[in-house]
ZADO-1210 file (C-alpha; in nm, 4 decimals, padded with zeros to 6 digits):
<atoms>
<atom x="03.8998" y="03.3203" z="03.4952" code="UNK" pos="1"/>
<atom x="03.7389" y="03.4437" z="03.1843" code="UNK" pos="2"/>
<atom x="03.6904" y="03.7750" z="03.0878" code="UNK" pos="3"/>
<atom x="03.4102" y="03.9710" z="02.9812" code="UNK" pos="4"/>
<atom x="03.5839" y="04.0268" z="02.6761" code="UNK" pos="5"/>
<atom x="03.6778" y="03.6878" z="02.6256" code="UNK" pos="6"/>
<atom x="03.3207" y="03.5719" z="02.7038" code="UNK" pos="7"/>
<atom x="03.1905" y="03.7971" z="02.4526" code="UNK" pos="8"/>
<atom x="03.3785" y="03.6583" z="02.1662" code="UNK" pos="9"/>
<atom x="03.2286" y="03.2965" z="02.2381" code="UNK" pos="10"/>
<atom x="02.9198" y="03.4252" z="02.2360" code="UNK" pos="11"/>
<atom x="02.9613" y="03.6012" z="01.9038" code="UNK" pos="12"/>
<atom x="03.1011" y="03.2751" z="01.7544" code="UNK" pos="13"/>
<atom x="02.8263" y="03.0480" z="01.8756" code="UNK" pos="14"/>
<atom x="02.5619" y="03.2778" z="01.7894" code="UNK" pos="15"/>
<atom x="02.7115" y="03.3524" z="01.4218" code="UNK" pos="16"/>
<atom x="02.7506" y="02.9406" z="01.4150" code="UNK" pos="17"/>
<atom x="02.4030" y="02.8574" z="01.5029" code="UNK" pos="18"/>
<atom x="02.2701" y="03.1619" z="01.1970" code="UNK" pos="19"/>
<atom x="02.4619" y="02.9351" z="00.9918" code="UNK" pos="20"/>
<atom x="02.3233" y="02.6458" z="01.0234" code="UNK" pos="21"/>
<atom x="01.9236" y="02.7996" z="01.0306" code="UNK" pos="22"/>
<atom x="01.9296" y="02.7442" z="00.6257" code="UNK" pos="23"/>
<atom x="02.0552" y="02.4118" z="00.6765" code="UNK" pos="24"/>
<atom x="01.7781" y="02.3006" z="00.9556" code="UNK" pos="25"/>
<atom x="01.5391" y="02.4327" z="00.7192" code="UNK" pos="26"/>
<atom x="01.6292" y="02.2142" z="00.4207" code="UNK" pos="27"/>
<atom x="01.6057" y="01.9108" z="00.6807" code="UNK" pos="28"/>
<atom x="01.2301" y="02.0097" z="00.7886" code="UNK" pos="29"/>
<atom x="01.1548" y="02.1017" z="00.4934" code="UNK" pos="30"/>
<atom x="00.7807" y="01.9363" z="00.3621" code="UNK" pos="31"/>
<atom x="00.7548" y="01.6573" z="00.6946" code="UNK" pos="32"/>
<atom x="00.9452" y="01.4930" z="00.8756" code="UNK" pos="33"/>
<atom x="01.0219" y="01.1341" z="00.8023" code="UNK" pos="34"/>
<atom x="01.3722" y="01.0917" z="00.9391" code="UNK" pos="35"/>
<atom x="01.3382" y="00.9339" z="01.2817" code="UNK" pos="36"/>
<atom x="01.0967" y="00.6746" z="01.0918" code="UNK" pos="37"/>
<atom x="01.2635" y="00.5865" z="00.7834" code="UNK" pos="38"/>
<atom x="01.3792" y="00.2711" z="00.9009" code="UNK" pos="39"/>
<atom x="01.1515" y="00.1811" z="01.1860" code="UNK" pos="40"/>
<atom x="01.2942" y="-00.1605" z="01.3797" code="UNK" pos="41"/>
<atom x="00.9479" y="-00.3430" z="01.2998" code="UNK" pos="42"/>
<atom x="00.9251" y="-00.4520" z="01.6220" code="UNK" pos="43"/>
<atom x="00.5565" y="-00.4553" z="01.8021" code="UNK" pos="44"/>
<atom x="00.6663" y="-00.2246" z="02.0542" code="UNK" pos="45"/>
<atom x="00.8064" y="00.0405" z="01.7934" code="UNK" pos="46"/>
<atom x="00.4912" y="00.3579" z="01.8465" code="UNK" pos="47"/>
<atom x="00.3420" y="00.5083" z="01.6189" code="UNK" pos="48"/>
<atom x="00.4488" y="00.5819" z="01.2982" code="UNK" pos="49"/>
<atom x="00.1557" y="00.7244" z="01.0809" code="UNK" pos="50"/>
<atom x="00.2305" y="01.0728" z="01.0052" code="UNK" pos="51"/>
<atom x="00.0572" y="01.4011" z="00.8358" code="UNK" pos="52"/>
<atom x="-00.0014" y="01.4166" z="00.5510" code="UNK" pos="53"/>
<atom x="00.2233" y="01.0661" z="00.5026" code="UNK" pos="54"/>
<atom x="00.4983" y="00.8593" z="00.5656" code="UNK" pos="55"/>
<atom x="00.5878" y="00.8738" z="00.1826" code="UNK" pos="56"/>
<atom x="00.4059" y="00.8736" z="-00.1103" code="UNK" pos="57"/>
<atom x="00.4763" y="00.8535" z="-00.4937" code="UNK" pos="58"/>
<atom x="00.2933" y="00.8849" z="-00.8463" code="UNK" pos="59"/>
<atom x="00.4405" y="00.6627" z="-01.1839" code="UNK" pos="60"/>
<atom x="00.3467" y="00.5944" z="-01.5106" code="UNK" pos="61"/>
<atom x="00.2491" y="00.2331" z="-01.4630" code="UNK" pos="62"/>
<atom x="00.3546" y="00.1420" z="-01.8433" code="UNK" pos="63"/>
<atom x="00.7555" y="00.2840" z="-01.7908" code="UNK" pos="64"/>
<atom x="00.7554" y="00.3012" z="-01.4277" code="UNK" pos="65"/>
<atom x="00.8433" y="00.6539" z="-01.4861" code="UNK" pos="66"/>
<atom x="00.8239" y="00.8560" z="-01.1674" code="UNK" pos="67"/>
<atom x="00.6054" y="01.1492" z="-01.2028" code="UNK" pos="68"/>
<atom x="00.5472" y="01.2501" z="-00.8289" code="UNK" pos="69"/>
<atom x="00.7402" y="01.1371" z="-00.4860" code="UNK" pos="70"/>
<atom x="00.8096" y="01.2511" z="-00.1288" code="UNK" pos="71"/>
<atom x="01.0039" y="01.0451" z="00.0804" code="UNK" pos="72"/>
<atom x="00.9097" y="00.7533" z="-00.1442" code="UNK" pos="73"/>
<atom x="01.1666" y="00.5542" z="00.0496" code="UNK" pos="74"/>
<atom x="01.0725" y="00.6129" z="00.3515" code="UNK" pos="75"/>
<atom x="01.0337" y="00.2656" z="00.5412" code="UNK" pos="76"/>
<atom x="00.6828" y="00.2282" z="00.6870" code="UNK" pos="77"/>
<atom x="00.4247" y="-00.0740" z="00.7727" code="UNK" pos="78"/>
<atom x="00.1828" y="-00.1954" z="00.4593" code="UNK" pos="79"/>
<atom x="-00.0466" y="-00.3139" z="00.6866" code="UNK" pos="80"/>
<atom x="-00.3407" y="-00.4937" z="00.4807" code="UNK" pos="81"/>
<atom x="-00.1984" y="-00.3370" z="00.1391" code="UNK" pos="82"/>
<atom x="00.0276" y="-00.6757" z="00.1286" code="UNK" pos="83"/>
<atom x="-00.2332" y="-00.8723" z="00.0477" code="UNK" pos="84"/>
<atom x="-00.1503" y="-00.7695" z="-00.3112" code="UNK" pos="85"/>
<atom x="00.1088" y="-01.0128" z="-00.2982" code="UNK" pos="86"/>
<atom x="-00.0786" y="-01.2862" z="-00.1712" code="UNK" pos="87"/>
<atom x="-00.2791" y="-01.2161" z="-00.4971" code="UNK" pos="88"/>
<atom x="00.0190" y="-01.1783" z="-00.6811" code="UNK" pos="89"/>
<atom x="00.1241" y="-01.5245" z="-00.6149" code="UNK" pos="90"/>
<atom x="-00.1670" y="-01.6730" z="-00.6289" code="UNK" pos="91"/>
<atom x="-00.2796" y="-01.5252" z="-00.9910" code="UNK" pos="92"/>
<atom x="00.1333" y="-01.6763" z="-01.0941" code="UNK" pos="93"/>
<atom x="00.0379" y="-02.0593" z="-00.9577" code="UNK" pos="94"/>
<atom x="-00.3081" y="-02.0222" z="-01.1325" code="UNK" pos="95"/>
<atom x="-00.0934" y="-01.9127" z="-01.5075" code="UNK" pos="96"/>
<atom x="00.1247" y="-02.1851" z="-01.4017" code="UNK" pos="97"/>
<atom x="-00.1341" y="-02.5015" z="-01.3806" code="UNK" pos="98"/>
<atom x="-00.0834" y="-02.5298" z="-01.0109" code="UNK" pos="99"/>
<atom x="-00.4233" y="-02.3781" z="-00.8954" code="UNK" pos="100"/>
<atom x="-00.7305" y="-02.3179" z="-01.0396" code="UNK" pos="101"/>
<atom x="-01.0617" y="-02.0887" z="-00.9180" code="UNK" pos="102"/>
<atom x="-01.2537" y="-02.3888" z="-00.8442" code="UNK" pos="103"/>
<atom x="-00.9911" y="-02.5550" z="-00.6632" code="UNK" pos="104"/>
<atom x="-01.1106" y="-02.5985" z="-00.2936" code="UNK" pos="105"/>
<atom x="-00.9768" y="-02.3815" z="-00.0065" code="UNK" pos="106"/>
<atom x="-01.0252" y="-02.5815" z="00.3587" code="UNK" pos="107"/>
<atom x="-01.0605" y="-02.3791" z="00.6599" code="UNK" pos="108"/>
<atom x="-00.8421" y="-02.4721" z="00.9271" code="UNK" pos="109"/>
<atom x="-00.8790" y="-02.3549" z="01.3180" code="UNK" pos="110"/>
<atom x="-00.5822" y="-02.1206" z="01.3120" code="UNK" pos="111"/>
<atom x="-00.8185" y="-01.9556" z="01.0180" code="UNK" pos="112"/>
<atom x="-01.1160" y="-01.9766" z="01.1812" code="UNK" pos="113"/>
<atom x="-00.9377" y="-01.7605" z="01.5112" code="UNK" pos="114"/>
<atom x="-00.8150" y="-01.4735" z="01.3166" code="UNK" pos="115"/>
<atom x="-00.9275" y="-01.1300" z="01.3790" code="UNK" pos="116"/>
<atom x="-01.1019" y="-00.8624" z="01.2053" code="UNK" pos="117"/>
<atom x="-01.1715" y="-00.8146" z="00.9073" code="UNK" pos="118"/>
<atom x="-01.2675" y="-01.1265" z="00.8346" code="UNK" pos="119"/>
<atom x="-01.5638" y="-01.3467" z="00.6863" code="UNK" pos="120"/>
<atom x="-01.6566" y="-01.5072" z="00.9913" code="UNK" pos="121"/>
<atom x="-01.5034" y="-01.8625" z="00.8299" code="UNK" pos="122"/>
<atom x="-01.6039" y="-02.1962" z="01.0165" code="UNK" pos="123"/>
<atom x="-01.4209" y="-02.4903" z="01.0622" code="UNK" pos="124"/>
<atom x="-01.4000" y="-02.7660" z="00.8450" code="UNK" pos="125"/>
<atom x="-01.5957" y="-02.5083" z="00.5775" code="UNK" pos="126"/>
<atom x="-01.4175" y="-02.4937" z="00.1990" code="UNK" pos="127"/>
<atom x="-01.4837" y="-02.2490" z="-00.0882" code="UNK" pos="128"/>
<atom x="-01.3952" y="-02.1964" z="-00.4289" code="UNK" pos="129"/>
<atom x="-01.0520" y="-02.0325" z="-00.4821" code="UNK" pos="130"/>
<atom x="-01.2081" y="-01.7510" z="-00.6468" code="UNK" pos="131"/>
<atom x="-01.4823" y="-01.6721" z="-00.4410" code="UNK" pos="132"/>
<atom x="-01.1722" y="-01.6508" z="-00.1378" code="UNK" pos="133"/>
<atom x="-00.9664" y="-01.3986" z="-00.3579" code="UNK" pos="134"/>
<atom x="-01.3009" y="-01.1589" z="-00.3677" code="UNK" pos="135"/>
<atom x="-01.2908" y="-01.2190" z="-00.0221" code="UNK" pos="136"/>
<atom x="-00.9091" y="-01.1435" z="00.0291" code="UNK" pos="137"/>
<atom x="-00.9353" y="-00.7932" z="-00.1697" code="UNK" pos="138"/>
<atom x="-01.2599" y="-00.7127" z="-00.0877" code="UNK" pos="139"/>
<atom x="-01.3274" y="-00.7470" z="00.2635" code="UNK" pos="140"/>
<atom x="-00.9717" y="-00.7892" z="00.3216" code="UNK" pos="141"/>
<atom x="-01.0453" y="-01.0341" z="00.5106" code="UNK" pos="142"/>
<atom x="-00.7889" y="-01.1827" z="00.6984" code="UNK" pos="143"/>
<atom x="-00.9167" y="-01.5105" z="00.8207" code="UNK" pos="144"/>
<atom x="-00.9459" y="-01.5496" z="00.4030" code="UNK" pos="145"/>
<atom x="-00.5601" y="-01.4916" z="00.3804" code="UNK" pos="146"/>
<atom x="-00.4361" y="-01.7563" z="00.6475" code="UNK" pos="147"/>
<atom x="-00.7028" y="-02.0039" z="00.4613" code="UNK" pos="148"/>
<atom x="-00.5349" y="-01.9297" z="00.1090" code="UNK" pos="149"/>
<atom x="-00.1536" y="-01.9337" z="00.2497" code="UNK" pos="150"/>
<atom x="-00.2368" y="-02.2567" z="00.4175" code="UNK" pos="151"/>
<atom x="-00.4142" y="-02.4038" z="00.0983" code="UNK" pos="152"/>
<atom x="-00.1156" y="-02.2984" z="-00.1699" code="UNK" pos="153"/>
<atom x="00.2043" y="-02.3832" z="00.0845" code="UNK" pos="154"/>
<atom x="00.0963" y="-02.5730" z="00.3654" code="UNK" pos="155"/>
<atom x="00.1659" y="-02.2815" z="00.6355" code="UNK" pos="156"/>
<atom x="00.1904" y="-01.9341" z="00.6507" code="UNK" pos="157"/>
<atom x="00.5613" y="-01.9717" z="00.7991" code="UNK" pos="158"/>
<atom x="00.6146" y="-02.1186" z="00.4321" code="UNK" pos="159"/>
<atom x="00.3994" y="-01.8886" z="00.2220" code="UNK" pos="160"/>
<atom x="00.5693" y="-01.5923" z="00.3732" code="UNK" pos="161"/>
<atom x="00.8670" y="-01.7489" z="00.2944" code="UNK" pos="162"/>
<atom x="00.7620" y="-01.7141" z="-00.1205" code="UNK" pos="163"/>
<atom x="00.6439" y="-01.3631" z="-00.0098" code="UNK" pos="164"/>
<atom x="01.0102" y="-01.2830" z="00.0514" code="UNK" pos="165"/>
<atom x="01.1553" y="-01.4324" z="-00.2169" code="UNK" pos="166"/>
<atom x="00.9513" y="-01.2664" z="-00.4490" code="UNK" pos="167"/>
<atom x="00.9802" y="-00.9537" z="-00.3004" code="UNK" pos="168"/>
<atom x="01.3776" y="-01.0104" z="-00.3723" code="UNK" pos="169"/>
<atom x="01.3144" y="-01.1240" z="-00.7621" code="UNK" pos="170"/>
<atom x="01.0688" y="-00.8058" z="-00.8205" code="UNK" pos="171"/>
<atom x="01.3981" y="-00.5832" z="-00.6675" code="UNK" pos="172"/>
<atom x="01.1851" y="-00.5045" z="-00.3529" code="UNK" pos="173"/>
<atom x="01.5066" y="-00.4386" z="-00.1605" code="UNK" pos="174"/>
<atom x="01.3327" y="-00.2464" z="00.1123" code="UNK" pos="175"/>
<atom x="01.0312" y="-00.5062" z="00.1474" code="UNK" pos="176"/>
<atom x="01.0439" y="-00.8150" z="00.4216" code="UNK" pos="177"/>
<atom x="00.7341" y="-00.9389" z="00.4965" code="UNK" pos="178"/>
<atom x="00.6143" y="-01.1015" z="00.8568" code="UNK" pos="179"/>
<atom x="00.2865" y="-01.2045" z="00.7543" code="UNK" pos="180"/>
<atom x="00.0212" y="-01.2992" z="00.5414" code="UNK" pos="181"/>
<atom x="-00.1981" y="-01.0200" z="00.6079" code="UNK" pos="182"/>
<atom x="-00.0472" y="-00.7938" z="00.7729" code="UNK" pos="183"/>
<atom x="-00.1918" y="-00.7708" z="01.0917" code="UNK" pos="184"/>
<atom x="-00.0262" y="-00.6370" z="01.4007" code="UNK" pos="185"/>
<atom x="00.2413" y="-00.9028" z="01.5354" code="UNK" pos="186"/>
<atom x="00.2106" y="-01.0162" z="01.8734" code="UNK" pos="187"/>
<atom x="00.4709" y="-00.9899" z="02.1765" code="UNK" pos="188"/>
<atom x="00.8420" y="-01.0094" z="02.0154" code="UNK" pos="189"/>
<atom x="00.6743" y="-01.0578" z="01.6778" code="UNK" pos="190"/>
<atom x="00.7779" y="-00.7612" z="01.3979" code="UNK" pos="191"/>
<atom x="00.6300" y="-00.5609" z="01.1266" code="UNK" pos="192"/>
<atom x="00.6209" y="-00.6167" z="00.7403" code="UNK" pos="193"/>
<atom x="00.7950" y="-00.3604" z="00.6030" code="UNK" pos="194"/>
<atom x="00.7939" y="-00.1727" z="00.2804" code="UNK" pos="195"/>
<atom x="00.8221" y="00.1902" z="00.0979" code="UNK" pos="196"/>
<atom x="00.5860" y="00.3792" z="-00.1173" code="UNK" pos="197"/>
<atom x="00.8528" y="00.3382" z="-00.3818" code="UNK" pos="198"/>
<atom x="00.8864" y="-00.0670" z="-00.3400" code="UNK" pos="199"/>
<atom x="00.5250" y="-00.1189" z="-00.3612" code="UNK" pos="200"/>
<atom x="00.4987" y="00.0327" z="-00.6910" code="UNK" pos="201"/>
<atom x="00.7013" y="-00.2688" z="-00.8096" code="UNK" pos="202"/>
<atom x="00.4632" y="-00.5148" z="-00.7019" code="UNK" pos="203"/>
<atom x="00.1533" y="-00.3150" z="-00.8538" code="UNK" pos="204"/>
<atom x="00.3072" y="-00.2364" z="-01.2025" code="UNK" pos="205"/>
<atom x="00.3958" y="-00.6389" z="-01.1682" code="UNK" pos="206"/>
<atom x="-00.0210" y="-00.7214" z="-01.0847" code="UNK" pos="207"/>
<atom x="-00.1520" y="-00.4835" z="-01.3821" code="UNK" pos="208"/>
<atom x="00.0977" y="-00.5012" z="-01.6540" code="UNK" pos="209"/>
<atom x="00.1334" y="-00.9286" z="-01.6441" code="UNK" pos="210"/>
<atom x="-00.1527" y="-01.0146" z="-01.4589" code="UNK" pos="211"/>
<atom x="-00.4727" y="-00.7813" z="-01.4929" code="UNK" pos="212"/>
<atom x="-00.7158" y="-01.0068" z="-01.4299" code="UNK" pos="213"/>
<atom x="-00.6097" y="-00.8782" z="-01.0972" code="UNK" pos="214"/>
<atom x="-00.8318" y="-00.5762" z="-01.1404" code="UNK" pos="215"/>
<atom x="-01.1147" y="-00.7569" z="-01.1809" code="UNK" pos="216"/>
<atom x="-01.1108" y="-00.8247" z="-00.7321" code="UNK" pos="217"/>
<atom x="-00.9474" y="-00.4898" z="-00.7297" code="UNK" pos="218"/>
<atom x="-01.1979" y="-00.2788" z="-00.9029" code="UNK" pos="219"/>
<atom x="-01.5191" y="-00.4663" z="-00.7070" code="UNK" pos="220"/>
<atom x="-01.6939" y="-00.2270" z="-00.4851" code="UNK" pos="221"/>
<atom x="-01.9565" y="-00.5001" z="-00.3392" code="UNK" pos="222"/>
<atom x="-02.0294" y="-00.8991" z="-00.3412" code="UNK" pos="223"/>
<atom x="-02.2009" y="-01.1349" z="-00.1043" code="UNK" pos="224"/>
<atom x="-01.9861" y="-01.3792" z="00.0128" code="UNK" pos="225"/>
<atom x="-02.1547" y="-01.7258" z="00.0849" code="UNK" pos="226"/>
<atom x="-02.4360" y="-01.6344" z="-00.1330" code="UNK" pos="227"/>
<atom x="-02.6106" y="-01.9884" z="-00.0618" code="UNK" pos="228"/>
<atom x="-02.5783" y="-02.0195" z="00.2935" code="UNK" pos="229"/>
<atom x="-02.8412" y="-01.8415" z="00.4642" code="UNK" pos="230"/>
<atom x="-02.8001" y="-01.6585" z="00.7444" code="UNK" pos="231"/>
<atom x="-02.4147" y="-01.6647" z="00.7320" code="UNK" pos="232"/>
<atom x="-02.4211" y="-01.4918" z="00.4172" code="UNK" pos="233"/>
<atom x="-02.1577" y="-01.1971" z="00.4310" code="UNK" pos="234"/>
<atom x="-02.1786" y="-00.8696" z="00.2909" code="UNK" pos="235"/>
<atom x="-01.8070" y="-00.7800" z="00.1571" code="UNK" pos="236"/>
<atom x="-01.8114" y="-00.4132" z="00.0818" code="UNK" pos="237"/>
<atom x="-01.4644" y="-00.2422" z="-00.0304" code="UNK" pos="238"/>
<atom x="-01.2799" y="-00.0106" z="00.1698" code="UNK" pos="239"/>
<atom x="-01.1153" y="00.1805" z="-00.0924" code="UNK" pos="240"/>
<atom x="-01.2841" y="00.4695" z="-00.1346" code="UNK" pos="241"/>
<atom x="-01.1599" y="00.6139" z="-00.4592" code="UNK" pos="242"/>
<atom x="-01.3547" y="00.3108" z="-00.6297" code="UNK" pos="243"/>
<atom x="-01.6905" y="00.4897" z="-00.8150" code="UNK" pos="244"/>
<atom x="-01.5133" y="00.8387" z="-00.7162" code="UNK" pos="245"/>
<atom x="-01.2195" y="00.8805" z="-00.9212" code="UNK" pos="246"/>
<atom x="-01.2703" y="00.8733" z="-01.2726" code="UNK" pos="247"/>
<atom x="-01.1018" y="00.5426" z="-01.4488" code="UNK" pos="248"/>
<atom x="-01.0141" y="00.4241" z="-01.0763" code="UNK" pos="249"/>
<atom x="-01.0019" y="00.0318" z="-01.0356" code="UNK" pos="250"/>
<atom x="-00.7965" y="-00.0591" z="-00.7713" code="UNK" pos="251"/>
<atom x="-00.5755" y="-00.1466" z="-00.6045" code="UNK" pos="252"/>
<atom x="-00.5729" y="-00.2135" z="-00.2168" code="UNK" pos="253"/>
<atom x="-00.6083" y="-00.0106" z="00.1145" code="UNK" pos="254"/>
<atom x="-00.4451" y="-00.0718" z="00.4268" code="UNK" pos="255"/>
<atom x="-00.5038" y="-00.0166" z="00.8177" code="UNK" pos="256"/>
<atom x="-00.3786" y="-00.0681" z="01.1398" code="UNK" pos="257"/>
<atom x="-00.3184" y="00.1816" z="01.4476" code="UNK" pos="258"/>
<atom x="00.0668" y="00.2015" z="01.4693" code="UNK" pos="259"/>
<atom x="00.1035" y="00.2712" z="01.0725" code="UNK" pos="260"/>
<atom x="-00.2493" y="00.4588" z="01.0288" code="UNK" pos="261"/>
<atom x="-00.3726" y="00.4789" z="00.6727" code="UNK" pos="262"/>
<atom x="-00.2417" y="00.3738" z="00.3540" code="UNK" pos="263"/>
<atom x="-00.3688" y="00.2952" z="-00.0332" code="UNK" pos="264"/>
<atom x="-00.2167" y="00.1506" z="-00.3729" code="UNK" pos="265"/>
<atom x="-00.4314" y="00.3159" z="-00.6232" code="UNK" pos="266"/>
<atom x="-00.4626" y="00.2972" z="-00.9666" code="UNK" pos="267"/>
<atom x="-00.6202" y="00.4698" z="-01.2836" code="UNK" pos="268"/>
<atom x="-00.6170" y="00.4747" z="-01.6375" code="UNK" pos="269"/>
<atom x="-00.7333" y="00.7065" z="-01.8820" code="UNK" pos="270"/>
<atom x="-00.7249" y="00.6930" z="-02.2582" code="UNK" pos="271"/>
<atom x="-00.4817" y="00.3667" z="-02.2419" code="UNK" pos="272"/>
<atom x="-00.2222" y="00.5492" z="-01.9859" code="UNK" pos="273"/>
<atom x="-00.2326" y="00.3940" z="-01.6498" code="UNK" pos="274"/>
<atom x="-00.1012" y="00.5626" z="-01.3381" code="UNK" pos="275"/>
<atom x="-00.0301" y="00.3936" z="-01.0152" code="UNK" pos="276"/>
<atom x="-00.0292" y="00.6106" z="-00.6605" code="UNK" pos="277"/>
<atom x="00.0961" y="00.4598" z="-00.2876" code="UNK" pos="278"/>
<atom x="00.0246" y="00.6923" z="00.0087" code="UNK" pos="279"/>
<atom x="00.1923" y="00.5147" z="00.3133" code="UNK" pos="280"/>
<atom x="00.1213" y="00.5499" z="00.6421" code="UNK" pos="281"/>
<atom x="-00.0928" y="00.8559" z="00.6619" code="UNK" pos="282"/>
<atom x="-00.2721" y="00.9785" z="01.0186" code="UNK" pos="283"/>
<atom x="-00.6009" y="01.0571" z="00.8633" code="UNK" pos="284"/>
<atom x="-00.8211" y="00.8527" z="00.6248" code="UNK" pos="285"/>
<atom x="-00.9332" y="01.1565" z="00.4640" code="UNK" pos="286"/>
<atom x="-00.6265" y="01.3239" z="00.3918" code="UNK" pos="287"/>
<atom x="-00.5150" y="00.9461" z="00.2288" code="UNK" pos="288"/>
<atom x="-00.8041" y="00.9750" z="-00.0200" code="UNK" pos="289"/>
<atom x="-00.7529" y="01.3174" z="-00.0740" code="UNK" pos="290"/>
<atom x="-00.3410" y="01.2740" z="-00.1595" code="UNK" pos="291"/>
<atom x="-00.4249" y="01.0006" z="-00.3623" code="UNK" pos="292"/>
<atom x="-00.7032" y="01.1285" z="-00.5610" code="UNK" pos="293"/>
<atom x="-00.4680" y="01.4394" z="-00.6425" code="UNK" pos="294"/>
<atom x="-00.1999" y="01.2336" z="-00.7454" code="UNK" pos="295"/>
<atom x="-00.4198" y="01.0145" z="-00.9616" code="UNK" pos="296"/>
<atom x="-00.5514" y="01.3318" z="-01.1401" code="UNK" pos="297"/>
<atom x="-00.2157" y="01.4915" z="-01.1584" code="UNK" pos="298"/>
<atom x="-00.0691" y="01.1972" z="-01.2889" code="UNK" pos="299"/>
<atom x="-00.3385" y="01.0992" z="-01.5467" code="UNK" pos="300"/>
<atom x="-00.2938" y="01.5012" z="-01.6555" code="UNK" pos="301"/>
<atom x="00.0693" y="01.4808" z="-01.6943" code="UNK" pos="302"/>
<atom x="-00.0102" y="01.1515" z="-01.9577" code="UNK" pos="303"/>
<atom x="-00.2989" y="01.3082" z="-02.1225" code="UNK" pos="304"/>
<atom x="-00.1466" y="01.6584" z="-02.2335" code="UNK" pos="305"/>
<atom x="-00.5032" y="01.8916" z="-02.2838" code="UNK" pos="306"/>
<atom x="-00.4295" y="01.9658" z="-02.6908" code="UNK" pos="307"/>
<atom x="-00.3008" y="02.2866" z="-02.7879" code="UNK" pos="308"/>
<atom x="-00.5857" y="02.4998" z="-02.8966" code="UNK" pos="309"/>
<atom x="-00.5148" y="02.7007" z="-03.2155" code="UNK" pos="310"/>
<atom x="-00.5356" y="03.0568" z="-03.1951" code="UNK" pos="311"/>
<atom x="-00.7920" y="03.2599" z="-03.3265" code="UNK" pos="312"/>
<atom x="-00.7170" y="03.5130" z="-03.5957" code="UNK" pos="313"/>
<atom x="-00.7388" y="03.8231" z="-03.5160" code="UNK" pos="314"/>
<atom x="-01.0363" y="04.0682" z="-03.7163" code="UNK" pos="315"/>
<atom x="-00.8843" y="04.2888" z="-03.9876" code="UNK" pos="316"/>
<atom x="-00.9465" y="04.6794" z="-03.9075" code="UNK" pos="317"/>
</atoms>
């Protein structure tokens, strides 16, 4: 049997052990924790992963892809509707290429015509211009818009998410696999896109340094889609909030759904120096807008040094 004077030394020793380690715990909680959902499995079934303030988030100098802000920028977290910046992206590429143009003709198929919200409220056997479904796409983020446009440039979305990956893999997305086309919730068995704060700045700084006519669907606050058609006419309004709020703000994308919460790709430029901004995954709408409209300003500030003013002399006594 122990003694008491043996039992007493354990106890010393295990309670000088577990002081230790308090500095250490600290350092691991330290801003919020992100560690049980860095790599979350994608699955459907995976919970909640939104968290306060963010799952990551990160600020760079769109030009250099300098870094000037992150926290847990590699933290692995859902895009949610944000990916539709790389049905864009592709889509803008096929258009430089001669393989689409805005007046080509996008048919409306029935697998369109049954996706959910947001959408357009497409019909079957309906086409529009390219360019009027790209408003649509960024605007109202509409995702009966996005099946239409996958369908239209590779025949199915099994085969459009299939350039989605690949060009995730040429941009050096190496934390990125996409799942769908616009980045809905997947059904039973089905998984999550995936990306990180830190990968999605790849594919902006790729949309606004060699293709910025993707700011002009970015930066649109309001348009009418089916401006002809009567009573179906939609009113697309933007859900990006920093649009007509943030100074030089014009673009890019937000994103929602209820496992991954809130999350933006922002952009801003002041005086020729462009910043871009992710928040991913945030729990509250507000405090998305609010990170990312302090990390635009920040970020703009650290490119646009205030001038040094020159002292004054001082008065001769």
């Amino acid at each position: 049997m122990m003694s008491f004077r043996s039992k007493s030394f354990w106890y010393f020793l295990l309670t000088a052990t577990a002081l230790l380690a308090l500095p250490l715990l600290g350092v691991a909680a330290a801003s919020h924790s992100t560690k049980a959902t860095s790599k979350p499995s994608g699955k459907s079934n995976s919970g909640i992963i939104a968290r306060s303030p963010y799952l990551g988030a990160i600020a760079i100098e769109a030009a250099t892809g300098k870094v000037l802000f992150e926290d847990h920028a590699d933290a692995k977290g859902y895009p949610a509707s944000m990916l539709k910046l790389m049905d864009l992206l592709l889509i803008l590429e096929k258009i430089q290429q001669g393989q689409l143009a805005l007046q080509d003709q996008v048919p409306v198929s029935p697998r369109a015509v049954a996706t959910v919200e947001s959408h357009v409220g497409l019909a079957e056997k309906e086409s529009f211009p390219l360019n009027d479904m790209l408003y649509a796409l960024i605007v109202r983020s509409a995702n009966d818009a996005a099946i239409a446009l996958a369908e239209k440039v590779a025949g199915s979305t099994d085969k459009f998410i299939e350039l989605m990956n690949r060009k995730a893999r040429e941009l050096g997305m190496t934390n990125t696999v996409f799942h769908s086309v616009n980045g809905l919730p997947p059904g039973p068995g089905g998984e999550h896109s995936i990306t990180t704060a830190r990968d999605f700045t790849i594919l902006c700084r790729e949309l606004v340094l060699k293709h910025p006519e993707a700011l002009r669907y970015t930066s649109t606050r309001e348009r009418v889609f089916r401006p002809n058609a009567g009573k179906k006419t939609v009113p697309m309004h933007t859900h990006n909030h920093l649009l007509g709020r943030v100074e030089g703000c014009d673009g890019l994308k937000t994103g929602y759904i209820t496992q991954a919460g809130f999350s933006i790709a922002a952009t801003a430029v002041r005086n020729g120096k462009r910043v871009i901004v992710i928040v991913l995954d945030s729990a509250e709408m507000a405090t998305r807008d609010a990170r990312a409209t302090e990390l635009l300003g920040k970020g703009l500030a650290a490119l646009n040094p205030a001038p040094l003013q020159a002292a004054k002399p001082t008065a001769k006594k």
